[in-house]
C-alpha positions in Angstrom: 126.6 124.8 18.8 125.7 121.6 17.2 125.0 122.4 13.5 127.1 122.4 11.0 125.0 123.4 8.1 123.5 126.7 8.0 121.1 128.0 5.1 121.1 131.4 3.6 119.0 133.7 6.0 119.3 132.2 9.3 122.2 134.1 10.7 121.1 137.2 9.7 121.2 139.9 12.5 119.9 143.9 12.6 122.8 144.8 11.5 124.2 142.0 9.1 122.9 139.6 6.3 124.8 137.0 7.9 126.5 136.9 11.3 128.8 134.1 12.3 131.3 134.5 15.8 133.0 132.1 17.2 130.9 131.3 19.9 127.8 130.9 17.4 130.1 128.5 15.6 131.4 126.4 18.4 135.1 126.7 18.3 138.4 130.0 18.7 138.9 131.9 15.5 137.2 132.2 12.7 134.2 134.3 11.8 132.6 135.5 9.1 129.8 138.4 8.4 128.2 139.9 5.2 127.1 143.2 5.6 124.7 144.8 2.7 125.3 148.7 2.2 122.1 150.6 0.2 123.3 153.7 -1.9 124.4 156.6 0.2 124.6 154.7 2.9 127.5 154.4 5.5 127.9 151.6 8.0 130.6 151.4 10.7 131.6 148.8 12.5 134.6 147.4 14.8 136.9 144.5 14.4 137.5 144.1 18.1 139.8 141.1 19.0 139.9 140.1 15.7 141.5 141.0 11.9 139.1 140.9 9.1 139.4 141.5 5.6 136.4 143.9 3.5 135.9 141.3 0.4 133.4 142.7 -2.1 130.9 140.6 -3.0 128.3 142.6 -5.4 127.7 146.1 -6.1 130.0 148.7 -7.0 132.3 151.0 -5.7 132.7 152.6 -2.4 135.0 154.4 0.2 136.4 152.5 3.3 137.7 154.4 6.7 139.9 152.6 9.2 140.7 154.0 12.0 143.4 151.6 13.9 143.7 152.3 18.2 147.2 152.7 17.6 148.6 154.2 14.7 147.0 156.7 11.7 143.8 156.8 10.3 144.3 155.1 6.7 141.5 155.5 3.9 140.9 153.0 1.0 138.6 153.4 -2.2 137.7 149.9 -3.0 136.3 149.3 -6.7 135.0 146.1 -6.1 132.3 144.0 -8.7 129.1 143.2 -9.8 128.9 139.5 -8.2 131.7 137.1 -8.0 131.3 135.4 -10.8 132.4 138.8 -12.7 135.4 139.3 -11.8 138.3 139.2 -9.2 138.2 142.0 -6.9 140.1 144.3 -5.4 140.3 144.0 -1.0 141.2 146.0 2.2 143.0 144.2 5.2 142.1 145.3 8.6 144.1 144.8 11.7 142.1 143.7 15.3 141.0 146.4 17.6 139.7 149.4 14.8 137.1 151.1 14.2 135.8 150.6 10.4 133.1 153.1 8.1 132.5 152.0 4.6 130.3 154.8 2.5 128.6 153.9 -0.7 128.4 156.8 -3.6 124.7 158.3 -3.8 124.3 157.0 -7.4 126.0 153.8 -6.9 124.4 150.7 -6.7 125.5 150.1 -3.2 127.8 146.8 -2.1 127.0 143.5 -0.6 130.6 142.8 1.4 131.9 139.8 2.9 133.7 140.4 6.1 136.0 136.6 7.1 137.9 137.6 10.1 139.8 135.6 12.6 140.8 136.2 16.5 144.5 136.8 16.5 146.9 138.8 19.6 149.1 141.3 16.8 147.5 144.8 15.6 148.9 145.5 12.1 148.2 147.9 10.5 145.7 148.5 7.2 146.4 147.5 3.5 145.0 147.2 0.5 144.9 144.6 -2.0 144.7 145.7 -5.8 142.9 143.0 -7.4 145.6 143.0 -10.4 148.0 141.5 -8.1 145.3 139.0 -6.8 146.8 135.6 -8.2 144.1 133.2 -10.3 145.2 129.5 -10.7 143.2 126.4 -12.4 143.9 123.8 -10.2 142.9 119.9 -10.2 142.0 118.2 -13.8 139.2 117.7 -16.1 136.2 117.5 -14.7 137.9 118.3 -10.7 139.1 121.4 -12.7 138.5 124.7 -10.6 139.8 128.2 -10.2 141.7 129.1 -6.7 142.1 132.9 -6.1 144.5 133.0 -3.6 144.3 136.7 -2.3 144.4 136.2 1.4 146.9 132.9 1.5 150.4 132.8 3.5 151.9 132.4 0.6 150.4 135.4 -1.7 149.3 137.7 1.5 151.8 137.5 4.5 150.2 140.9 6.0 148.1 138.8 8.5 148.7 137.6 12.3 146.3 134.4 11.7 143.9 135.3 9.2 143.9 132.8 6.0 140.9 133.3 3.0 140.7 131.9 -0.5 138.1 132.0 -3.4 136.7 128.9 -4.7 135.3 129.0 -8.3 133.7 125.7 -9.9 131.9 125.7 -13.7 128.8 124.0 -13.7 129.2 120.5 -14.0 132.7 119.9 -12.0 133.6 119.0 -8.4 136.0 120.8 -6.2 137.9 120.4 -2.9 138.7 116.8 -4.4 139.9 114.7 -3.4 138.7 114.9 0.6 141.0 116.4 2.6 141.9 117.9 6.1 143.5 119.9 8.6 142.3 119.4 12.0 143.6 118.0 15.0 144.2 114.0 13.8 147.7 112.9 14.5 148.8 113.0 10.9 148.1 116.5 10.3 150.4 119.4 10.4 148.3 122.0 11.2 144.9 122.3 12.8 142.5 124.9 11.3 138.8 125.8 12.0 137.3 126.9 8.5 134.0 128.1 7.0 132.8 127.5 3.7 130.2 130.3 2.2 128.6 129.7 -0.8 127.1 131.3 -3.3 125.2 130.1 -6.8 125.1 131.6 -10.1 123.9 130.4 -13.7 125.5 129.7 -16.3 125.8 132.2 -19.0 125.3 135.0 -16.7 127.0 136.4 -13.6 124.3 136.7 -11.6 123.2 134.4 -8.2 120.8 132.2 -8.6 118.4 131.0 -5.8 116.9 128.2 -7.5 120.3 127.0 -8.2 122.2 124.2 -6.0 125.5 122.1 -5.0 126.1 119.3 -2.9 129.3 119.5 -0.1 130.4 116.2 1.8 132.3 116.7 5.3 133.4 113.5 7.4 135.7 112.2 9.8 135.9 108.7 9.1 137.6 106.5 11.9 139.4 108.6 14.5 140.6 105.6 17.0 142.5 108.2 18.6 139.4 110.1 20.0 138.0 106.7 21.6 134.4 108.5 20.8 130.9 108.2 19.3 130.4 111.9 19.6 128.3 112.9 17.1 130.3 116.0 17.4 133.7 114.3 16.9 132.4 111.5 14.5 130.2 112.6 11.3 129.5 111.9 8.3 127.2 115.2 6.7 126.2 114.8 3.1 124.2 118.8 2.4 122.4 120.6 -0.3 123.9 123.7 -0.5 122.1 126.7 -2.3 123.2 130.6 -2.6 124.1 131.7 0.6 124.8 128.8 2.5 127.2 128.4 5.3 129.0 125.2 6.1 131.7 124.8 9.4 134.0 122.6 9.2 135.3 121.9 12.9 137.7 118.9 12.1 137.2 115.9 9.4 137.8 115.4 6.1 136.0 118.0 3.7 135.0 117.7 0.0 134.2 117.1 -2.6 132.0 120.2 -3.4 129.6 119.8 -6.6 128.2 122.2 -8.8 125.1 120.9 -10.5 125.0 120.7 -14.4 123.8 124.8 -15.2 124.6 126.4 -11.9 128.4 127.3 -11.5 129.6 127.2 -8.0 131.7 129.8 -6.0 132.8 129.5 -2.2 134.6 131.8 0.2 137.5 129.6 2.3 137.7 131.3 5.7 140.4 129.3 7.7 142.7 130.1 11.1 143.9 127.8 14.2 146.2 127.7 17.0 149.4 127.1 15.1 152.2 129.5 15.2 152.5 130.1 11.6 149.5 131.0 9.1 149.6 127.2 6.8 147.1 126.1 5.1 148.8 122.6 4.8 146.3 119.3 4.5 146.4 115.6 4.1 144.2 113.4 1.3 142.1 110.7 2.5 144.4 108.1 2.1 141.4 105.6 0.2 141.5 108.7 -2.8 144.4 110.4 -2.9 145.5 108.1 -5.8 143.0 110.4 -7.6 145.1 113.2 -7.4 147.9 111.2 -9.5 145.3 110.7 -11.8 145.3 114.5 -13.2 148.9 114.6 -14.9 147.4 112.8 -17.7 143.8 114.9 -17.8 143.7 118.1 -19.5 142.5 121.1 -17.6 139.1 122.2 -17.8 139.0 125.5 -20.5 136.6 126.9 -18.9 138.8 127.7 -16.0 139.9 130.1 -14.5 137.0 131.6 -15.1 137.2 135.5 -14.1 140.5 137.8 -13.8 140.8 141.1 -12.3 139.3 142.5 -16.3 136.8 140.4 -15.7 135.2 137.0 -17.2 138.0 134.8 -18.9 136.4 135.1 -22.7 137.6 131.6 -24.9 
């Protein structure tokens, strides 16, 4: 598939919100589905070739069912939140080749759940992430301040075969995924990872999503002598408007920054996996702004960030 940018709506299927595979997106691993559950309602589903985690992403509460082809049947009761600009949530990881049924309560409000999975070849087994343990971090400076949750990183999560996933939150105002980096298959570069960016838009004061609301996300290659190419597949340079619910690929090249306009905080799923042997999410700066990064030892973090914790929005 040649596009890049997708806006909020057109992968919806029957069955999901959004729908992404690999084929749709061009490239070996990573995928990514929302699936929207009404009260009462149960959904199942099957994780195939691939491991996925169940991310909440609005709602409330519900019960999840996995039932692995080897092993026991493990069940999980997922708390989850009102939108993601509420709070840090609570997660279940699911291993490749299982059957999946997630059940909202009756008088619930029902859940709107992100599923970021990858291919991978090891089955392991089920767990669940308590979103107290789920680590926060403001990273960047002053106005490239943002808040990382890092609950499905190497580092923080290990309990994955290829499977990486972070949460970007940005207050209104700032840039993130700055300065422009990558980790594709350039000879510099240690790793080489396919990765999705999902976004969604609040307002702020609230915690709600906005649709009138908007961002702006950069991805480019820049020179790549070493592809000897004019591909407009290999060699890019995509400037987009992004809005609530947007999906942007990034197959190789250097991504960022992302902007959230002045009023309409920015968040953004990281959904990430490659050939390598090892889960890394290692990258390399542009070289023409990584002088940048040097740049933040003397700025003071942004105080608006982090923003949300696993007891909710950060109060100043």
């Amino acid at each position: 598939m040649n596009q890049r940018h997708f806006a909020a709506g057109t992968l919806a299927t029957d069955d999901f919100s959004l729908h992404l595979s690999q084929a749709e997106a061009g490239w070996t691993y990573t995928g990514l589905r929302v699936l929207s559950i009404a009260p009462g309602e149960s959904r199942s589903f099957t994780t195939d070739d691939c491991e996925m985690a169940l991310l909440p992403l609005s709602g409330g509460q519900s019960k999840v069912e996995v039932n692995p082809a080897a092993g026991m049947a493990a069940f999980f009761d997922l708390q989850g939140r009102s939108s993601v600009f509420s709070r840090v949530t609570d997660f279940v990881y699911v291993g490749r080749d299982s059957n999946v049924t997630v059940s909202c309560p009756v008088d619930g409000p029902g859940l709107e759940l992100a599923l970021p999975l990858s291919r991978c070849e090891n089955a392991l087994e089920p767990k669940y992430g308590p979103a107290e343990d789920v680590e926060t971090e403001a990273r960047g400076g002053g106005p490239a301040t943002r808040q990382v949750t890092n609950f499905l990183t190497p580092e923080r999560w290990p309990h994955a075969d290829r499977l990486m996933c972070c949460e970007l939150l940005t207050p209104d105002g700032n840039w993130s995924s700055y300065p422009p980096h990558k980790h594709d298959d350039s000879p510099e570069c240690d790793v080489n990872n396919e990765e999705i960016y999902y976004f969604r838009i609040g307002k702020a004061g609230g915690t709600n999503y906005d649709q009138t609301g908007f961002g702006f996300h950069r991805t480019y290659t820049g020179e790549r002598p070493d592809l000897e190419s004019t591909d407009p597949m290999l060699l890019f340079d995509d400037n987009v408007v992004v809005g609530d619910g947007d999906v942007y690929l990034v197959p190789r090249g250097f991504h960022g920054p992302c902007i959230a306009a002045p009023g309409y905080p920015m968040y953004y799923l990281n959904v990430l996996a490659g050939p390598g042997g090892d889960r890394s999410m290692a990258f390399c700066d542009d070289p023409g702004h990584h002088w940048v990064r040097d740049t933040w030892s003397t700025m003071a973090l942004d105080p608006r960030c982090p923003m949300t914790s696993a007891d909710g929005v950060v109060s100043r």
